[in-house]
N, C-alpha and C positions, 0 to 999 in steps of 0.2 A: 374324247380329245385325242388326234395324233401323234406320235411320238415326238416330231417337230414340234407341232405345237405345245408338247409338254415341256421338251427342251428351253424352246424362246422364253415359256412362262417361267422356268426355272431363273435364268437367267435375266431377267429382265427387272425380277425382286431385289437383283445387286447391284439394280443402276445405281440408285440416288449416293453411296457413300461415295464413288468414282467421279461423280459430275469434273472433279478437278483435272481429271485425269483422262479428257477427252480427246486430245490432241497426239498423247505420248503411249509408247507399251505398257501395259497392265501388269507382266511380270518382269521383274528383274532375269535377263539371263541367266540361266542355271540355276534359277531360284526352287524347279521344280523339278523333284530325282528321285528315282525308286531300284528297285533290285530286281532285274527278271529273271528268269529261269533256275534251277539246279546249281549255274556254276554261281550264280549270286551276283551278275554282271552288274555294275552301278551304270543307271545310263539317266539322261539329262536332257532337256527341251533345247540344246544346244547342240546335239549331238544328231547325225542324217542331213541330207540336203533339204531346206525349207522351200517348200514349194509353194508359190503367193497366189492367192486371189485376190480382184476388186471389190468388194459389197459395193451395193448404191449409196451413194452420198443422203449421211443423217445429219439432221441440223441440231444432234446435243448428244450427251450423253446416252440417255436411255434408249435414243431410236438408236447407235450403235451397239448398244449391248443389245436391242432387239436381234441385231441381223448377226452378232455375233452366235449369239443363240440358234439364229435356223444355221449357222454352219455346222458347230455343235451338231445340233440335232439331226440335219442330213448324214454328215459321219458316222453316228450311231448307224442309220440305217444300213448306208455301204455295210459297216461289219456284217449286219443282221443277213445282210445279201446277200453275202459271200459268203456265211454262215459261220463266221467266225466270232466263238463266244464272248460277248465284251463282258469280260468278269472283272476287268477294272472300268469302272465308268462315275467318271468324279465333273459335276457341270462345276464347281467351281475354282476345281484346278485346269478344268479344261482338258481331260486328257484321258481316251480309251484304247482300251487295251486286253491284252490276256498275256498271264505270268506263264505260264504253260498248254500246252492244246497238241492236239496230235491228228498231222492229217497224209492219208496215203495214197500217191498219184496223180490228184486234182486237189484243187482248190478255188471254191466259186467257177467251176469247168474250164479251169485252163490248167495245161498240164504244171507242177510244179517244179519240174526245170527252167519252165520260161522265168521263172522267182528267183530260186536259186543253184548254187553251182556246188554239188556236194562229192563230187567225182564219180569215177565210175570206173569199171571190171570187166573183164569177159562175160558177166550174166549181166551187166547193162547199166544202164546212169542211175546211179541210188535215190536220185530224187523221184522218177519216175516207179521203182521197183521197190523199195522199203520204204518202213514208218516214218515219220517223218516229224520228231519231235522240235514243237515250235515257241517263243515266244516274241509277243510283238507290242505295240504302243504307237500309238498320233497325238502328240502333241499339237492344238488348235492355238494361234500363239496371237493373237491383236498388233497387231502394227501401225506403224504412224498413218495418221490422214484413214481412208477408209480400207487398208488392205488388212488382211489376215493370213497366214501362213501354215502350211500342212508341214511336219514333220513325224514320218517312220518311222523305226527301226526295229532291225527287225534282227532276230539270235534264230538258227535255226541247227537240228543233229538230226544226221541220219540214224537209225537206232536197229538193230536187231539183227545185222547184218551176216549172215552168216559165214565168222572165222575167229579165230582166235583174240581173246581181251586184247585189248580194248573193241569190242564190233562195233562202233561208232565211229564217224566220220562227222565233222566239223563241216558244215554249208554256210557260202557264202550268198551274202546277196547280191541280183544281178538290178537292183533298182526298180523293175518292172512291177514288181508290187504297189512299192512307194507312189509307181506315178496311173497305177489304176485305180486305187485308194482315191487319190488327189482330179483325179478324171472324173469318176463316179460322183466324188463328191459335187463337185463341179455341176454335174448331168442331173443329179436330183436338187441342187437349190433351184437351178432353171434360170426362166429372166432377169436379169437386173446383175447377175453377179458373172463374172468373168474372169479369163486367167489375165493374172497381171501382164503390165508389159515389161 
């Protein structure tokens, strides 16, 4: 069985307690929070810009937690694509991730400047040139009627820089991750599923 389809099957075990709950969000706001990286950041399925998709219109509960599922389950894949380790991966909170990971120059082959913005020196832009200690998370979120929502975020340190404590630099995100994630994901569900309007 494929990853997708193990995801769907996963998910699809959880219809029948929700049938009530076909029309409305599945979690409460903020209902779902964890701690990433080193500095212990608290962050929340409220927090990044939520970025919507359409599913095909299901006629109950279950066939939405179907397709809830292949979104799920596509998402896994993008990480797996991009080669970014989903060491957090929970079908029933819905939400994958990595607390920590380290990547230097690229990422999935684009450079990681086009990500984030961690400054730069006379020897060059530190995202492109040192380590590049990361953590990230997507939140897959159920929304009213048949849409569903991509939310990132993403903590990112330059690390090993060479000059005096602290050699770290603090990166910002330039968004461009968030909306390749949310693209990709998009590009392996295929038919039927579309960016909102």
């Amino acid at each position: 069985m494929t990853r997708i389809g193990l995801g769907c099957l996963a998910l699809a075990l959880l219809a029948h307690p929700l049938v009530a709950q076909t029309d409305r969000p599945w979690y409460t706001p903020g209902a779902r929070a964890l701690r990433l990286n080193e500095l212990s950041k608290q962050i929340s399925d409220t927090m990044g810009v939520a970025l919507t998709l359409t599913m095909p219109p299901a006629t109950d509960a279950a066939g939405r937690f179907e397709r809830v599922g292949r979104v799920f389950a596509a998402l896994a894949s993008v990480y797996n694509d991009l080669k970014i380790p989903a060491e957090i991966r929970d079908s029933s909170k819905l939400m994958i991730g990595n607390a920590k990971f380290f990547k230097r120059s690229d990422l999935g082959g684009k450079s990681l400047a086009a990500y984030l913005e961690c400054g730069q020196d006379i020897n060059g832009i530190f995202a492109e040139i040192y380590r590049i200690s990361m953590s990230m998370v997507t939140f897959v979120t159920p929304g009213e009627g048949d849409e569903v929502s991509l939310r990132t975020i993403v903590f990112a340190t330059a690390v090993d820089i060479p000059r005096p404590p602290p050699n770290t630099a603090e990166c910002g995100s330039t968004g461009e991750l968030e909306r390749r994630i949310y693209q990709l994901t998009l590009k392996a569900l295929g038919k039927g599923f579309s960016k909102a309007p």
